[in-house]
VEXDREN-2710 file (C-alpha; in Angstrom, 1 decimal):
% VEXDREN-2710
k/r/px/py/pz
1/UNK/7.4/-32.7/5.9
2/UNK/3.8/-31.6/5.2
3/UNK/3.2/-31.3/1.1
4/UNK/0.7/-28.9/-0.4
5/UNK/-0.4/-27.6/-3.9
6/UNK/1.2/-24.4/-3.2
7/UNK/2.9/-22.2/-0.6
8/UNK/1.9/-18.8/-0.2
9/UNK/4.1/-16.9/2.0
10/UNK/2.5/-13.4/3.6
11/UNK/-0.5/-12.8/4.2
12/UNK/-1.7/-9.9/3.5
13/UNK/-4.0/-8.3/0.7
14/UNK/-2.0/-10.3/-2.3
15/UNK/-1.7/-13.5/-0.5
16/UNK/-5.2/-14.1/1.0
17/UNK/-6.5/-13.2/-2.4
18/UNK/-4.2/-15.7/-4.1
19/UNK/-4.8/-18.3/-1.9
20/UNK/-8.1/-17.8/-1.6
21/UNK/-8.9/-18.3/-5.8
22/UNK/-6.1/-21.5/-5.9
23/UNK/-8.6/-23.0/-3.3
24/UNK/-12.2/-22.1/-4.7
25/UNK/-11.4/-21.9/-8.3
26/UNK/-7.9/-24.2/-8.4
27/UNK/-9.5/-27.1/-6.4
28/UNK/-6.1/-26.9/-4.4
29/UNK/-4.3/-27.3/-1.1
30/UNK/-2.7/-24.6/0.0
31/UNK/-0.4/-23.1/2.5
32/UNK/-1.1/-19.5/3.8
33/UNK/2.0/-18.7/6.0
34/UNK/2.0/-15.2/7.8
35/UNK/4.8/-13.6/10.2
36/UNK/2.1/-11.5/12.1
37/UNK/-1.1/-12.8/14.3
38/UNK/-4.2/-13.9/13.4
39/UNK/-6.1/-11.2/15.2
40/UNK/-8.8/-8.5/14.6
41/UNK/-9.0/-6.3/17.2
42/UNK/-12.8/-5.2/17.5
43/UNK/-11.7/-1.3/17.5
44/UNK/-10.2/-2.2/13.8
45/UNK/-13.6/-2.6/12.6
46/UNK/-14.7/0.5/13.1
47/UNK/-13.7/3.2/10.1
48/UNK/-12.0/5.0/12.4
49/UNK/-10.2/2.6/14.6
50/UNK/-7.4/2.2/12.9
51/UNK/-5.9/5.9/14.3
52/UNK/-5.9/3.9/18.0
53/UNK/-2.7/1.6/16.6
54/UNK/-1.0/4.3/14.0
55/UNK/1.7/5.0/17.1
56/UNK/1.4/1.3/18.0
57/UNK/3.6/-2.1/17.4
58/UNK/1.1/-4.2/18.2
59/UNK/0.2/-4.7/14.5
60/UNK/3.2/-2.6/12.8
61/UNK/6.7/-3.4/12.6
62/UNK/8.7/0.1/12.6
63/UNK/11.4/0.0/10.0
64/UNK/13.6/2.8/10.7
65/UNK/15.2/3.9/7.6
66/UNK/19.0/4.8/6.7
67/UNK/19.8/8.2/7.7
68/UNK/19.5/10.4/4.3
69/UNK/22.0/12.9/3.5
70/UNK/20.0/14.5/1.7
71/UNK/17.2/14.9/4.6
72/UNK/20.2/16.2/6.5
73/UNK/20.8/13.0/8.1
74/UNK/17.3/12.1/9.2
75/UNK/15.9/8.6/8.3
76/UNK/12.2/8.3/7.9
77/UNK/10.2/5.6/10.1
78/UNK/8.2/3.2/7.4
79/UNK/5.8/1.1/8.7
80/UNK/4.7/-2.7/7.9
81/UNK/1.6/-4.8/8.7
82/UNK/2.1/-7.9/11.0
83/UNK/-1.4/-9.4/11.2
84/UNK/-3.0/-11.5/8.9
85/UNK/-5.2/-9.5/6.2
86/UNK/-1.9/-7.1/6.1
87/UNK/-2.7/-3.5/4.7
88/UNK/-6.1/-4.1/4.3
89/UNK/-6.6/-5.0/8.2
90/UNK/-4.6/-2.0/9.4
91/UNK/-4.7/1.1/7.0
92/UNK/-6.9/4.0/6.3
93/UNK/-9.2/1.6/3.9
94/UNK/-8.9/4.0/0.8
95/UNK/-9.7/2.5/-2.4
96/UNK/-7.9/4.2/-5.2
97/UNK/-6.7/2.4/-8.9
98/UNK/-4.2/5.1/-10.1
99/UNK/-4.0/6.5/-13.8
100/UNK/-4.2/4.6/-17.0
101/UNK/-0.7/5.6/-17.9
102/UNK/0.6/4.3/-14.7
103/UNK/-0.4/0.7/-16.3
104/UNK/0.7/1.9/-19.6
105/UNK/3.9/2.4/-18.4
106/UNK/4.1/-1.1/-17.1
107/UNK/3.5/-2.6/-20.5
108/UNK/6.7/0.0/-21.9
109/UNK/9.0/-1.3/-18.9
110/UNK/7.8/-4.8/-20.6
111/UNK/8.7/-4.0/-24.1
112/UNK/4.9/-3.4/-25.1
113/UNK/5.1/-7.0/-25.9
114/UNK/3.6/-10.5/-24.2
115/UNK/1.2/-10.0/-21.1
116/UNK/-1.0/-6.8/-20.9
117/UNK/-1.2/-5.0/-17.6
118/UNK/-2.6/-2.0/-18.9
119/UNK/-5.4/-0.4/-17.5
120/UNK/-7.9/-2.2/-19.6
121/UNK/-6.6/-5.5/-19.1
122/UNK/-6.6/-4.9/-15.2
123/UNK/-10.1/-3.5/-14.8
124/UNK/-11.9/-6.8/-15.0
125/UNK/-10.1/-7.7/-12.1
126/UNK/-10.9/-4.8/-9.9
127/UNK/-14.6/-5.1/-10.8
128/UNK/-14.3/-8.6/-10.1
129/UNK/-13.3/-8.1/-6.5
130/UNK/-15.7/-5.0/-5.8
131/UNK/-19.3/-4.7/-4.5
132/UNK/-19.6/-1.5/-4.3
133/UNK/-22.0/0.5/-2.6
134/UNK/-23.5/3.3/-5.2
135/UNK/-21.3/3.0/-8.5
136/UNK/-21.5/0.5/-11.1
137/UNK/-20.3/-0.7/-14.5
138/UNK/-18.3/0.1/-16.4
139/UNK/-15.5/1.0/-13.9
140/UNK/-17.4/-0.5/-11.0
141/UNK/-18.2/-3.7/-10.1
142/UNK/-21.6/-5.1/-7.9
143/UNK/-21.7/-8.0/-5.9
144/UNK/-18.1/-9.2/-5.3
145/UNK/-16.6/-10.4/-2.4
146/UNK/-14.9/-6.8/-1.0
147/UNK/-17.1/-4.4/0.4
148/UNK/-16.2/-0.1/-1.4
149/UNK/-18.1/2.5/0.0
150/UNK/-18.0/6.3/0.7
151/UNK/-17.6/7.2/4.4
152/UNK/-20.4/7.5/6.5
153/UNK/-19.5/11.0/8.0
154/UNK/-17.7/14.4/6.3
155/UNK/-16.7/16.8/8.9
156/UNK/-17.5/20.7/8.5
157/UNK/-13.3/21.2/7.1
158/UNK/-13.9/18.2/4.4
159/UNK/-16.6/19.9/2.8
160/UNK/-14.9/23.6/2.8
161/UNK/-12.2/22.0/1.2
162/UNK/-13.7/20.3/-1.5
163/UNK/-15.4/23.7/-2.2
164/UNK/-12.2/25.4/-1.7
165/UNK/-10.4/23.5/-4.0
166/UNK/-12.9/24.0/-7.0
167/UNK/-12.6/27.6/-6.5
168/UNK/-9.0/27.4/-7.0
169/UNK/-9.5/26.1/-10.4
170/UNK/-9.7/22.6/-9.6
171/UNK/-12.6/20.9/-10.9
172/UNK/-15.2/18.7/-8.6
173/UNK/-15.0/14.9/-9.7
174/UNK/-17.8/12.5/-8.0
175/UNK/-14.7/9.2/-9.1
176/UNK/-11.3/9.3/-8.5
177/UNK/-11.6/5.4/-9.9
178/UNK/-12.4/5.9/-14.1
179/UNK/-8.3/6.0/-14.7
180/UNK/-8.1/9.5/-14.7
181/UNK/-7.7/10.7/-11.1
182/UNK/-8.1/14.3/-12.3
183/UNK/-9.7/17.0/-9.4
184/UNK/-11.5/17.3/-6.0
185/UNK/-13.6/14.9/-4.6
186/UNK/-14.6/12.6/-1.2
187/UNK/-12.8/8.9/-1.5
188/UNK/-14.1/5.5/-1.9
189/UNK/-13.3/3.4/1.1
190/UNK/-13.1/-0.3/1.8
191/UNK/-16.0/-0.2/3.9
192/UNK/-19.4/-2.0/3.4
193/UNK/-22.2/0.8/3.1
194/UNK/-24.7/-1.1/4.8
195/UNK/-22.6/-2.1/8.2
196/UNK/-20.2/0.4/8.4
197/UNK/-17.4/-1.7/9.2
198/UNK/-14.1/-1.9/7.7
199/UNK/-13.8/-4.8/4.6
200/UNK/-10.1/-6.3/4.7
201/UNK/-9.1/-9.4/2.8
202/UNK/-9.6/-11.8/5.7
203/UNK/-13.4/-10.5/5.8
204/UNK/-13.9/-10.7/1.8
205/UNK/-11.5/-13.9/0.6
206/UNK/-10.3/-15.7/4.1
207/UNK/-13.0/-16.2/6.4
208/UNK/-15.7/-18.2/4.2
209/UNK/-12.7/-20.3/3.8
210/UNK/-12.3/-20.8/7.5
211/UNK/-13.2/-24.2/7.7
212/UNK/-12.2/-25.5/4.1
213/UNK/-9.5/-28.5/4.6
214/UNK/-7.9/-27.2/1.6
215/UNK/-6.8/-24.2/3.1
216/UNK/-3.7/-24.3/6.3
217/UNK/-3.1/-20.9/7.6
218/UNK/-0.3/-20.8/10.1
219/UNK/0.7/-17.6/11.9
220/UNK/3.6/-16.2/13.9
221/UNK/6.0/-18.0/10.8
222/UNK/9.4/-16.8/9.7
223/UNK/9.8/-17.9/6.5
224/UNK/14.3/-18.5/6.3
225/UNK/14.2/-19.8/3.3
226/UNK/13.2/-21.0/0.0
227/UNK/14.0/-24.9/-1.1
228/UNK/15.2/-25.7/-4.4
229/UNK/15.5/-29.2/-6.3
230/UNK/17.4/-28.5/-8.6
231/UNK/16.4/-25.1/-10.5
232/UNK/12.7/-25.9/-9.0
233/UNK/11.5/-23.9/-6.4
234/UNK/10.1/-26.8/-4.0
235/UNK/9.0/-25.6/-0.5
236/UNK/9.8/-23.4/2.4
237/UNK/11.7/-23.7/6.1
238/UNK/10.4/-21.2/8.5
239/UNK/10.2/-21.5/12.4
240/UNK/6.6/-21.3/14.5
241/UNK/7.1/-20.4/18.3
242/UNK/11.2/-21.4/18.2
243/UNK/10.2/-24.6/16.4
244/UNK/11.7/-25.2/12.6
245/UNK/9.6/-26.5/10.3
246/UNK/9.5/-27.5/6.6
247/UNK/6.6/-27.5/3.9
248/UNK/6.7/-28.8/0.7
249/UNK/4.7/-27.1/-2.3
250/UNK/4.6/-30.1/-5.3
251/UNK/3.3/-26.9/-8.2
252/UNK/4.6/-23.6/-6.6
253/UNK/5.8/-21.3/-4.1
254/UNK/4.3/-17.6/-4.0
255/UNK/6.1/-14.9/-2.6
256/UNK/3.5/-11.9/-1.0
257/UNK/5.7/-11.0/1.7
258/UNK/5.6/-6.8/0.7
259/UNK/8.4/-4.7/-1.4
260/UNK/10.6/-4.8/2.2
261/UNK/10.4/-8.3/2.9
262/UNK/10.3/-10.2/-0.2
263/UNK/13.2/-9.2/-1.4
264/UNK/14.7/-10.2/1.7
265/UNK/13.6/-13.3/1.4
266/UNK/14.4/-14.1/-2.0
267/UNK/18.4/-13.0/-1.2
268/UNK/18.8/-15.1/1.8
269/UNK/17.0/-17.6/-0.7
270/UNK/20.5/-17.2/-2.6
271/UNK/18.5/-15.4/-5.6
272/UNK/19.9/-11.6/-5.7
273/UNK/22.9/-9.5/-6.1
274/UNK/26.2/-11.6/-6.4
275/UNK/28.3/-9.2/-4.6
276/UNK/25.7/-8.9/-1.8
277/UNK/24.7/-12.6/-1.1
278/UNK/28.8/-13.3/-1.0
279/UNK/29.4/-10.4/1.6
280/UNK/26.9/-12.1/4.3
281/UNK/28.1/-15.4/3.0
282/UNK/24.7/-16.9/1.1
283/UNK/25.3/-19.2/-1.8
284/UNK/24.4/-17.7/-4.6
285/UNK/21.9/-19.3/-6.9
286/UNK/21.0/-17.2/-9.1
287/UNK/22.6/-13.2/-9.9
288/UNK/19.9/-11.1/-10.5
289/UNK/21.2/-7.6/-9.3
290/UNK/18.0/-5.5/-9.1
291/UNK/16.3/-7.8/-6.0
292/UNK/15.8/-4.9/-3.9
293/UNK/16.2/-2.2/-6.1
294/UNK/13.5/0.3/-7.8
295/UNK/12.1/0.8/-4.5
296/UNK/9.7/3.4/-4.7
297/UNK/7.2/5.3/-2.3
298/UNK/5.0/8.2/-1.9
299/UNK/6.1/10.7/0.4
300/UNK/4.3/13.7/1.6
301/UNK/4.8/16.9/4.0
302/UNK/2.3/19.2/5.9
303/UNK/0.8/22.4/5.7
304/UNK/-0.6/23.1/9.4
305/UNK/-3.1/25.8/10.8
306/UNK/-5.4/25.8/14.0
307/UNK/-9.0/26.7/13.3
308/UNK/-11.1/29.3/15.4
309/UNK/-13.9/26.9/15.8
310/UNK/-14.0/22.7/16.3
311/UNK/-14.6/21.7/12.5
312/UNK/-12.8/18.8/12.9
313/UNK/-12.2/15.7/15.2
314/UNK/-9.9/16.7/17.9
315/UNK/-10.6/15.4/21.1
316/UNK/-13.2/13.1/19.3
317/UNK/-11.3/10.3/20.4
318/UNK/-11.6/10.5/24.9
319/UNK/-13.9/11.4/27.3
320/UNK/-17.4/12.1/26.8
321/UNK/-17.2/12.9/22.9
322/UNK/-15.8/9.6/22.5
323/UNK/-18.2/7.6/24.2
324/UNK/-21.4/9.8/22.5
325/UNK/-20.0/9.0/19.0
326/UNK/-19.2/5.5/20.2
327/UNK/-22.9/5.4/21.0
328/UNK/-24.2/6.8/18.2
329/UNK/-21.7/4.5/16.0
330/UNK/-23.3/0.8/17.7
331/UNK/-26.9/2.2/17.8
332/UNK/-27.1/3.9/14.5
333/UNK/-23.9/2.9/12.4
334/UNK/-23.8/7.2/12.3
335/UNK/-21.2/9.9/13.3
336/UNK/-17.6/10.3/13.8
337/UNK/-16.4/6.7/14.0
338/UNK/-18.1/6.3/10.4
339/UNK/-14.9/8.4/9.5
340/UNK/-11.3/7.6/8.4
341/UNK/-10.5/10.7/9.0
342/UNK/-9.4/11.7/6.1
343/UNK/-12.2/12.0/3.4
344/UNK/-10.9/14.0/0.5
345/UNK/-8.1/14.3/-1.5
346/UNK/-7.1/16.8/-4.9
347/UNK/-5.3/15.2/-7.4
348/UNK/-3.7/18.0/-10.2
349/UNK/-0.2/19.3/-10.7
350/UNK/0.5/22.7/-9.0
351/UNK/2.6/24.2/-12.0
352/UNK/-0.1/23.1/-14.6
353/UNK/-3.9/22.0/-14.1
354/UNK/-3.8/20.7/-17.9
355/UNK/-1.4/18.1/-17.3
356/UNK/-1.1/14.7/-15.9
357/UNK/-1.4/14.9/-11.8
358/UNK/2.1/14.9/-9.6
359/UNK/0.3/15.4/-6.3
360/UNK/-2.5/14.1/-4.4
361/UNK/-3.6/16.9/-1.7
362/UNK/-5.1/15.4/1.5
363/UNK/-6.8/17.3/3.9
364/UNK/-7.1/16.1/7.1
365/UNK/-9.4/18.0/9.6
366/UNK/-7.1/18.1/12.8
367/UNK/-3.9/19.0/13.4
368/UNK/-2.3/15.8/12.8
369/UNK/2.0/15.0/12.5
370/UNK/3.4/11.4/12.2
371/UNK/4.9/9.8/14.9
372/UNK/8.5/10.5/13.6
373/UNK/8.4/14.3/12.8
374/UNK/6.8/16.5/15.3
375/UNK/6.6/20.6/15.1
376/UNK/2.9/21.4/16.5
377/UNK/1.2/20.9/19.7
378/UNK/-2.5/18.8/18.9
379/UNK/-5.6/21.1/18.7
380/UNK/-8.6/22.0/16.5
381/UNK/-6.9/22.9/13.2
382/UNK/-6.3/21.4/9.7
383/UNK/-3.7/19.5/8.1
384/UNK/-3.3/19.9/4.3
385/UNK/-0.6/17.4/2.9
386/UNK/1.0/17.2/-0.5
387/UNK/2.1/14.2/-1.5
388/UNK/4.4/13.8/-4.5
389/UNK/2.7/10.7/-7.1
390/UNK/5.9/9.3/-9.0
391/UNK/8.8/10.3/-7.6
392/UNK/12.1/9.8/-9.5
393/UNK/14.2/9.1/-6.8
394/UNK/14.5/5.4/-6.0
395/UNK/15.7/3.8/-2.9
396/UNK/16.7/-0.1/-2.0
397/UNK/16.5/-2.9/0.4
398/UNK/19.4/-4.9/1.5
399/UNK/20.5/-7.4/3.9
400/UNK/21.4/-6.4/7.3
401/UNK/23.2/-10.1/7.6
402/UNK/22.3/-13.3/6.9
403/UNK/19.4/-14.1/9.6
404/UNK/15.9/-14.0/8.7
405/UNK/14.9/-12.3/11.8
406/UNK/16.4/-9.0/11.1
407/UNK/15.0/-6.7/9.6
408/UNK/16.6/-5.6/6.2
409/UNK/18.0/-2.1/5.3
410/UNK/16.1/0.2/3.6
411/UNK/17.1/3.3/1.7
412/UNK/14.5/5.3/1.1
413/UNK/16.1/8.0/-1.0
414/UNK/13.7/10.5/-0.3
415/UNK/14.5/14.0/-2.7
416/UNK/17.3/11.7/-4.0
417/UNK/16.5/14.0/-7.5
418/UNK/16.0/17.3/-7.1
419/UNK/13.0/17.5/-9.4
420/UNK/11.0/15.5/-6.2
421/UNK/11.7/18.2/-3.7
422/UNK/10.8/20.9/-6.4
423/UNK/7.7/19.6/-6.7
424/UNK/7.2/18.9/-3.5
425/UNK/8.0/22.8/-2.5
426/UNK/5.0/23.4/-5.3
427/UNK/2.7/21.6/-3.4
428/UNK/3.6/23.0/-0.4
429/UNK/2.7/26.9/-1.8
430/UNK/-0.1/25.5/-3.3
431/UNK/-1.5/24.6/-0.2
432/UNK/-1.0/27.4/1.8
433/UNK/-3.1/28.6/-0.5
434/UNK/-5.5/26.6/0.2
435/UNK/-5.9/27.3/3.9
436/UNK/-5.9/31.4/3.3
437/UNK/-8.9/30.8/0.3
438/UNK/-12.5/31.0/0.7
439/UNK/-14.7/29.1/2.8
440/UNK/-11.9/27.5/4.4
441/UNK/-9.7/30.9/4.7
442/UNK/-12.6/32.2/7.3
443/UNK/-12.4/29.2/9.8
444/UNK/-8.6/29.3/9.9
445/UNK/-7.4/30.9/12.6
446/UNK/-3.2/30.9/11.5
447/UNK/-1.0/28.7/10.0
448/UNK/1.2/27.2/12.9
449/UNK/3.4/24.9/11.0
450/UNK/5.6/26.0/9.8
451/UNK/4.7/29.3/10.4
452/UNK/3.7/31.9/7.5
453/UNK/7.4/33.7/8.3
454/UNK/8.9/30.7/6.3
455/UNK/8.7/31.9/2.9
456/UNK/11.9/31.5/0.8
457/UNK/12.4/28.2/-1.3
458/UNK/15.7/27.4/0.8
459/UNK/13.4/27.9/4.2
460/UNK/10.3/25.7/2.8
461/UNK/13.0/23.0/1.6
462/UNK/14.0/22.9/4.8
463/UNK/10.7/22.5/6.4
464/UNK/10.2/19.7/3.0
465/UNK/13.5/17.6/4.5
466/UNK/12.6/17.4/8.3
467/UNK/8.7/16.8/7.9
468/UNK/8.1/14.6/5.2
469/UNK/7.1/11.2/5.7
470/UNK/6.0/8.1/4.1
471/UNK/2.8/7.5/2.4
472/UNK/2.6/3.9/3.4
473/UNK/2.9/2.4/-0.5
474/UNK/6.0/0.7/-0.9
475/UNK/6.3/-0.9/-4.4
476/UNK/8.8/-2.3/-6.7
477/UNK/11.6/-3.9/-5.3
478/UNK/11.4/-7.3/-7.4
479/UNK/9.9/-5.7/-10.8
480/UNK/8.6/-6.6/-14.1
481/UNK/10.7/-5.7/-17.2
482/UNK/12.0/-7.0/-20.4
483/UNK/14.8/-9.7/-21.1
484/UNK/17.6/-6.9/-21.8
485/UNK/16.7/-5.0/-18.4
486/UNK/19.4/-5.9/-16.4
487/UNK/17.5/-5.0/-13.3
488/UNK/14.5/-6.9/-14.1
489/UNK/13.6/-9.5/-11.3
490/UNK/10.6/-11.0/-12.8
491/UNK/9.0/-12.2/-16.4
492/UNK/5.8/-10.5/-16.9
493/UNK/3.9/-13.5/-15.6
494/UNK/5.6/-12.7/-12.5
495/UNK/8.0/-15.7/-12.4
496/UNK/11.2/-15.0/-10.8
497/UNK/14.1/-15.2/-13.8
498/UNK/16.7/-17.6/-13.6
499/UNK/14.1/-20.7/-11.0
500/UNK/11.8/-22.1/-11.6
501/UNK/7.8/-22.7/-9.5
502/UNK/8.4/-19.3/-8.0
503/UNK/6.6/-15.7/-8.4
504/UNK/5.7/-13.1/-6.9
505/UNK/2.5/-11.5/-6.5
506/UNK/2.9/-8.2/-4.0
507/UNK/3.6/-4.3/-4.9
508/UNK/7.4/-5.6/-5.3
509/UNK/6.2/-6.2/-9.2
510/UNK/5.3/-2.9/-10.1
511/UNK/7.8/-0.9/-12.4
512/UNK/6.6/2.1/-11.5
513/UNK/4.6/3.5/-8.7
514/UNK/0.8/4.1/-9.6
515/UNK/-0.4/7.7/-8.8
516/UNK/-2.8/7.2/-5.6
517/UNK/-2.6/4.8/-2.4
518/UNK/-1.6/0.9/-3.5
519/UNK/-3.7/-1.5/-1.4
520/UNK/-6.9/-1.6/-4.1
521/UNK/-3.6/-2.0/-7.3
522/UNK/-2.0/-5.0/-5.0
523/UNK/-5.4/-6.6/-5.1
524/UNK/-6.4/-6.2/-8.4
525/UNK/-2.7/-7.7/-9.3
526/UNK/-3.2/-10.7/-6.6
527/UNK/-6.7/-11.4/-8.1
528/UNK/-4.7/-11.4/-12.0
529/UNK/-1.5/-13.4/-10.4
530/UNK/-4.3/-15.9/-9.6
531/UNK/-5.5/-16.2/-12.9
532/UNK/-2.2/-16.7/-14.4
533/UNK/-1.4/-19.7/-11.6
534/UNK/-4.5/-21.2/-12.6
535/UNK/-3.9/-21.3/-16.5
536/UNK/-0.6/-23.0/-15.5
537/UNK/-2.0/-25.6/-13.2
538/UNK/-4.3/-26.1/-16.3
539/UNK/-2.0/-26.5/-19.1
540/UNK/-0.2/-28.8/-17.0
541/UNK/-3.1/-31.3/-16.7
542/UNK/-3.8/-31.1/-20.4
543/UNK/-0.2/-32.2/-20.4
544/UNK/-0.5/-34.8/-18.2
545/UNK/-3.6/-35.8/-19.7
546/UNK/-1.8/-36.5/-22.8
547/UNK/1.3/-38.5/-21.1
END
């Protein structure tokens, strides 16, 4: 059985970052194992590549979600990364850090006491990790190892919104990233300015790495299990092509697997609910009942109108357009495919401007509908969606049984509380005001879906329950808290409660969702996780020392 330092299991944005610090800055060796490929698909690179595999399994596993009552029976598709880089090699590369009182909420669900995650204490880490393009300190940082940029390209309808919005009353705002996400604006990307290419993990933290001893990555692995000696954490079985194999990790094992699969792993690991583990017959080792609960999500639904003119980027992607943007994109770094897509986003609260943010408003300059809800034919148009920020409702994971290689159940719990649909509904009307104002009101055409006829609150709830969909940020399914939280999974160094050698560093920590997309949070958290392993692994050679 191979030994290492550590044992990092998934890798995506948390764990290459991890890993990557334990081997520059930790002098140590360490195991990177990830259940998807070690690929990068050329297309990915390209700002907007990433649309080419949204409808794809090549680098997604499709969880399909238990049916919800209250969605009328409909579950909700929710996606995962299987590739190595995770998130950050397959999504819409949008760099967003969430409101200050996200993080102080973190520190309440803590008892305001021991390690601070507030806002403050995190934004050394973010700056650490940046090098971003045209903002600098304080919130910003200049010459680290991941590429933040604007987007090369703003289509006509991304620009009439922005002007749109501001005069509706919502205030222009050049940063969504001081800690007040507060107004209209064009996003920060994880693209570097100068290439125009996306900037995942693997590019920023992995690949100077490539050819460090100290560093085994190992692909296509399906972590079973977690070993124990004793109440020590001490290593990991997982299979490779059919083959079982064993690793040994003589300081730690790290658990980055996402909020779906880590807690998956930890209960066929025998660390989770008693009454659970003992239905699919796992031996329990330690009862801590919330594994897998406090799972939380952003979830948004469309406002849809066709345009009378091509403001947008349909049909951008075949035939001749696609090949004269693809042009332009290798011989200038210009156009189209400089694009996510999606540039801009509003973040206010539809029943009060003056208070804290409950939605972020995307528009999206085509008509564009998920690959589980459908309702409108493709065509030049605009796509406004509302997407609710913190959510009350929250969901679970389960076991499906006892094998590693199914997938676990997931209960989204989507409106669960009636306060997240009314809000929802809000953001709806507040869009549709949005496509009738001016300048965008004179290049739509009509609103198509659902069609301006649908008007009453029972109607637009309705349309609220069969077309929203997931906003691809999955958090807290193993969270922080407090000794006398009974639901608490982890201390608030992240060490799983009741073991010992074993944390975990992924969006399963967080408390409470943060109000914007997660990928730039679970870095920031990664890059902190890091620092805490490495204080260990240094108290424990003073100790030594002394022996």
């Amino acid at each position: 059985m191979k030994e290492f330092d550590y044992i990092v299991v998934g890798g995506g944005s948390a764990g290459c970052i991890v890993a990557a610090r334990l081997v520059t800055e930790g002098n140590a060796r360490v195991l990177l194992l990830e259940a998807g490929r070690d690929e990068y698909h050329p297309v990915l690179k390209m700002p907007a590549g990433y649309m080419k595999f949204l409808a794809s399994d090549k680098f997604l596993t499709m969880h399909q979600t238990e049916p919800q009552p209250q969605l009328n029976g409909r579950g909700v598709i929710v996606p995962q990364a299987k590739v190595l880089g995770g998130g950050s090699t397959v999504n819409a590369m949008v760099y967003m850090r969430g409101h200050r009182q996200d993080y102080a909420d973190w520190n309440s669900a803590l008892g305001n006491q021991g390690i601070d995650w507030s806002w403050d204490a995190l934004l050394p880490h973010f700056t650490a990790i940046e090098d971003n393009d045209h903002l600098g300190a304080p919130h910003h940082g200049v010459g680290g190892p991941m590429k933040v940029s604007h987007l090369g390209h703003f289509s006509p309808l991304s620009r009439a919104y922005v002007k749109t919005l501001q005069g509706l009353g919502i205030p222009y705002t050049p940063d969504f990233n001081t800690g007040n996400p507060f107004g209209v604006g064009f996003m920060q990307h994880t693209i570097n300015g100068q290439t125009r290419q996306r900037c995942s993990v693997v590019d920023a933290f992995i690949t100077p790495l490539r050819h460090d001893a100290r560093l085994t990555i190992v692909t296509g692995a399906q972590v079973e299990e977690i070993l124990f000696e004793g109440a020590n954490a001490s290593g990991v079985r997982y299979t490779q092509d059919g083959h079982p194999q064993r690793a040994c990790a003589r300081k730690e094992v790290i658990l980055a697997a996402g909020a779906y699969q880590t807690p998956k792993l930890l209960m066929l690991s025998g660390i989770g609910p008693q009454a659970q583990l003992k239905q699919h017959g796992i031996t329990l080792r330690q009862h801590l009942p919330g594994v897998g609960k406090n799972l939380q999500d952003h979830y948004e639904v469309p406002v849809v109108a066709s345009t009378n003119g091509a403001f947008g980027y349909y049909g951008q992607d075949r035939g001749w357009p696609m090949v004269k943007a693809g042009l332009q994109y290798m011989l200038f770094k210009t156009g189209p495919v400089t694009t996510t897509g999606v540039e801009t986003c509003a973040f206010f609260d539809p029943l009060d401007f003056g208070a804290t943010p409950t939605i972020q408003m995307f528009c999206v300059p085509t008509v564009y509908l998920d690959r589980d809800v459908m309702g409108a034919d493709p065509g030049h148009g605009v796509t406004v969606n509302s997407l609710l920020l913190r959510p009350k409702a929250t969901g679970e994971v389960t076991l499906r049984d006892s094998s590693a290689s199914s997938l676990p159940i997931i209960d989204t719990q989507i409106f669960g509380h009636p306060d997240d649909l009314a809000r929802t509904i809000a953001g709806f009307r507040f869009a549709r005001k949005v496509i009738t104002a001016t300048p965008i009101g004179a290049m739509v055409q009509q609103e198509i879906f659902p069609g301006a006829e649908i008007t009453s609150d029972e109607k637009i709830a309705e349309h609220c329950k069969r077309m929203v969909k997931t906003g691809y940020h999955p958090v807290g399914t193993c969270r922080m808290g407090h000794d006398n939280d009974p639901l608490a999974v982890l201390h608030d160094d992240l060490r799983v409660r009741g073991v010992n050698r074993l944390r975990v560093v992924d969006a399963s920590m967080m408390p409470n969702i943060i109000s914007g997309n997660t990928n730039a949070i679970v870095m920031a958290v990664a890059h902190r996780a890091a620092e805490l392993l490495l204080q260990t692994q240094q108290s424990e050679s003073k100790e030594h020392a002394y022996e």
